[in-house]
C-alpha positions in Angstrom: -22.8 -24.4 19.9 -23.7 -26.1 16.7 -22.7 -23.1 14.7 -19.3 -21.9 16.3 -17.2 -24.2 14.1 -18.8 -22.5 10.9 -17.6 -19.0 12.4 -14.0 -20.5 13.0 -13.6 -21.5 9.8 -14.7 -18.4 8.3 -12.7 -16.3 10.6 -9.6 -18.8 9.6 -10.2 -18.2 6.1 -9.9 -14.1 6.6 -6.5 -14.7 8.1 -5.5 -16.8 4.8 -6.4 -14.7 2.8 -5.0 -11.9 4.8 -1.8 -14.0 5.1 -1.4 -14.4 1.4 -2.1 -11.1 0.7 0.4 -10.2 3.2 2.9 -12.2 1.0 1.8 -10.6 -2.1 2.8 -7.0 -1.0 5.7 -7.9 1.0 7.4 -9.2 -2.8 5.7 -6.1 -4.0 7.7 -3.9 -1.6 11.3 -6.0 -2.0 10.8 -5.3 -5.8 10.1 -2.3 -5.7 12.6 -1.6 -3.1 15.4 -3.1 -5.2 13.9 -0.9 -8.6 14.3 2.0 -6.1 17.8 1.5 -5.6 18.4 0.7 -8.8 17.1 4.0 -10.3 19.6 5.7 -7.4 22.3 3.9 -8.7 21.4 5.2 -12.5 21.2 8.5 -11.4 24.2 9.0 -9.2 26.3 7.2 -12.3 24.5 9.8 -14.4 25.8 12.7 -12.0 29.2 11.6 -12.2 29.3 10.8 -15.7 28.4 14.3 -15.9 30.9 16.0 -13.7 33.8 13.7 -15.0 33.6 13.1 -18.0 30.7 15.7 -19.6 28.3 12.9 -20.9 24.3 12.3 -19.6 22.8 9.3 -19.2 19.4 10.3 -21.4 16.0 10.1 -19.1 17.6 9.1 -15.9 15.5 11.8 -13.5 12.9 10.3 -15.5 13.0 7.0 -14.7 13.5 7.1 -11.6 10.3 9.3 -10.9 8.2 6.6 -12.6 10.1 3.8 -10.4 9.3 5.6 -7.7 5.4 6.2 -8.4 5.3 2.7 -8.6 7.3 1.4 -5.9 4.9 4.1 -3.2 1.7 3.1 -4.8 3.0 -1.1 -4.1 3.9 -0.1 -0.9 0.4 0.9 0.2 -0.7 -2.4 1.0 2.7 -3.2 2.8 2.1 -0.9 5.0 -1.8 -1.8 5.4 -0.8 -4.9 6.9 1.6 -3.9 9.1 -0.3 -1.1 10.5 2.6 0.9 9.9 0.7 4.3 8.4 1.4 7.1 11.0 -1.6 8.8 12.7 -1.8 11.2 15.4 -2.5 8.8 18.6 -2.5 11.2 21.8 -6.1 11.4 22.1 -6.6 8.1 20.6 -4.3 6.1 23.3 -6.2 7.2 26.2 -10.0 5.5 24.7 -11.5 1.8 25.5 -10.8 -0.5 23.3 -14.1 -0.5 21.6 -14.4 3.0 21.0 -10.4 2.7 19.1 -12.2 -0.1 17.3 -14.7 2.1 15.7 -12.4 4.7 14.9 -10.5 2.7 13.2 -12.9 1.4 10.8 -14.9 4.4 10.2 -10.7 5.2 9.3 -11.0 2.3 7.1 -13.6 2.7 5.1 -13.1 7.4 4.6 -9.8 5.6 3.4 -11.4 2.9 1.2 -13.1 6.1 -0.4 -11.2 8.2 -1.0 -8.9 5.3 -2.8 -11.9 4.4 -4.5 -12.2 7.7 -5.8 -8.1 8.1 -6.7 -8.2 4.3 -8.9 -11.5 5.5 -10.6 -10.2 8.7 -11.4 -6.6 7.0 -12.4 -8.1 4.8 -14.9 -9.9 7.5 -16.3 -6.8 9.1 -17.2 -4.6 5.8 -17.8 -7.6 4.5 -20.9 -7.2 8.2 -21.6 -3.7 7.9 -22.6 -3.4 4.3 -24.0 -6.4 5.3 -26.4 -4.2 8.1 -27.6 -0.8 6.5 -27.2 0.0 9.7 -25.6 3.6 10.2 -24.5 5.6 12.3 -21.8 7.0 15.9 -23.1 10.1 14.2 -22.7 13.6 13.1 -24.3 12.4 9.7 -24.1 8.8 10.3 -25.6 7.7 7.2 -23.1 4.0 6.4 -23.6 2.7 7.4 -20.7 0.5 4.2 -20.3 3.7 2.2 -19.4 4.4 3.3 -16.1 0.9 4.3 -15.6 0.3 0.7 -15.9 2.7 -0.3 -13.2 1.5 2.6 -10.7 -2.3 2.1 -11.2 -2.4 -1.6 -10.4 -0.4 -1.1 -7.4 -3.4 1.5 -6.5 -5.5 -1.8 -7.8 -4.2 -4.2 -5.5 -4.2 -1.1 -2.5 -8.0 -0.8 -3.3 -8.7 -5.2 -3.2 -6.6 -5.3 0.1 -8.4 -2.1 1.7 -11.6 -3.9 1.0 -10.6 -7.2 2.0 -9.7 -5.3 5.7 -12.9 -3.4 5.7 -14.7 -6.2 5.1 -12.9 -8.1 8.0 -12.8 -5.9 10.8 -17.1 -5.1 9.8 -17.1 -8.8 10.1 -15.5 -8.8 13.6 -17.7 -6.1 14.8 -20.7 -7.5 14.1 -19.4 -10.6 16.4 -18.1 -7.9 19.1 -14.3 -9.0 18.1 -12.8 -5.5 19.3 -9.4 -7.1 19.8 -9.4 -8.3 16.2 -10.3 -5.2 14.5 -7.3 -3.4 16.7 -5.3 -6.1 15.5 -6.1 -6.3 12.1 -6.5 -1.9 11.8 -5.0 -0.5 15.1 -2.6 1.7 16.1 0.1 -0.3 17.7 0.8 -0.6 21.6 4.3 0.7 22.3 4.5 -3.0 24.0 3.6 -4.1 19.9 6.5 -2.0 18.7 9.0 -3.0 21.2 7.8 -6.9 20.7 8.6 -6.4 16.7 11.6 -4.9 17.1 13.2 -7.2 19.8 11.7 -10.1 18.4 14.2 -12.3 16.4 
């Protein structure tokens, strides 16, 4: 048909994109991986440094809460991709394809909500702050728009990539795609898992 090449190539361009974003949040979860272990190191130093020798090192607990914020909120879209979110299946597993397909967007988009709602609500409160130059009741005194800043636009880039997948797996059900959406926003297959894990 005249058309079908159109659809290919807009069906292409959702898996570059996806791909790319893909890319984005996997260097989003190695950073924030490695600022994760980081902050352990700090603190465990800051234990012993303690125990040994009497001395703190100032704002460690601190830190490391804020690295953490940050690093879950990067994560998110990590584990969009992936499909790696847990969610109870037992019921799920033993539906059609199609009626799994549904599910999983009407999951999609309660989810695209509520993050919706979490980002609004989170810039509220970050313009709040940097209007105010408000800081944390802390020995530090950090402005509290500093890590704010690094844990909101991780919720940001969350909220673009949830609606990127919304957006594509609506676009595949208006075409009848049911294996796209599962692939895209599916639970996976145990055959899935065990291809993942054995594949090298």
């Amino acid at each position: 048909p005249r058309g079908l090449p159109r659809v290919k190539r807009r069906f292409s361009m959702f898996q570059i994109t996806q791909d790319k974003l893909t890319d984005i949040s996997r260097v989003a979860v190695w950073v924030g991986g490695g600022a994760l272990l980081l902050s352990a190191v700090m603190v465990t130093l800051d234990v012993l440094a303690r125990k040994m020798f009497g001395i703190t090192i100032s704002g460690s607990d601190e830190i490391s809460g804020y690295v953490f914020a940050a690093g879950t909120t990067w994560a998110y879209s990590y584990c969009l991709f992936t499909r790696a979110n847990i969610r109870i299946d037992a019921f799920y597993n033993v539906l059609n394809l199609r009626t799994k397909a549904l599910l999983d967007i009407l999951g999609l988009l309660l989810l695209l909500y509520y993050i919706y709602l979490l980002f609004t609500n989170a810039w509220g409160m970050f313009a709040e702050n940097w209007e105010f130059n408000s800081t944390a009741q802390t020995t530090l005194a950090t402005p509290l728009w500093i890590p704010q800043i690094f844990w909101i636009s991780g919720l940001g880039f969350f909220l673009v990539c949830l609606a990127f997948v919304s957006t594509r797996c609506l676009a595949s059900l208006m075409r009848g795609d049911w294996q796209t959406i599962h692939e895209v926003a599916g639970v996976k297959t145990v055959a899935e898992e065990i291809d993942e894990e054995t594949h090298v």
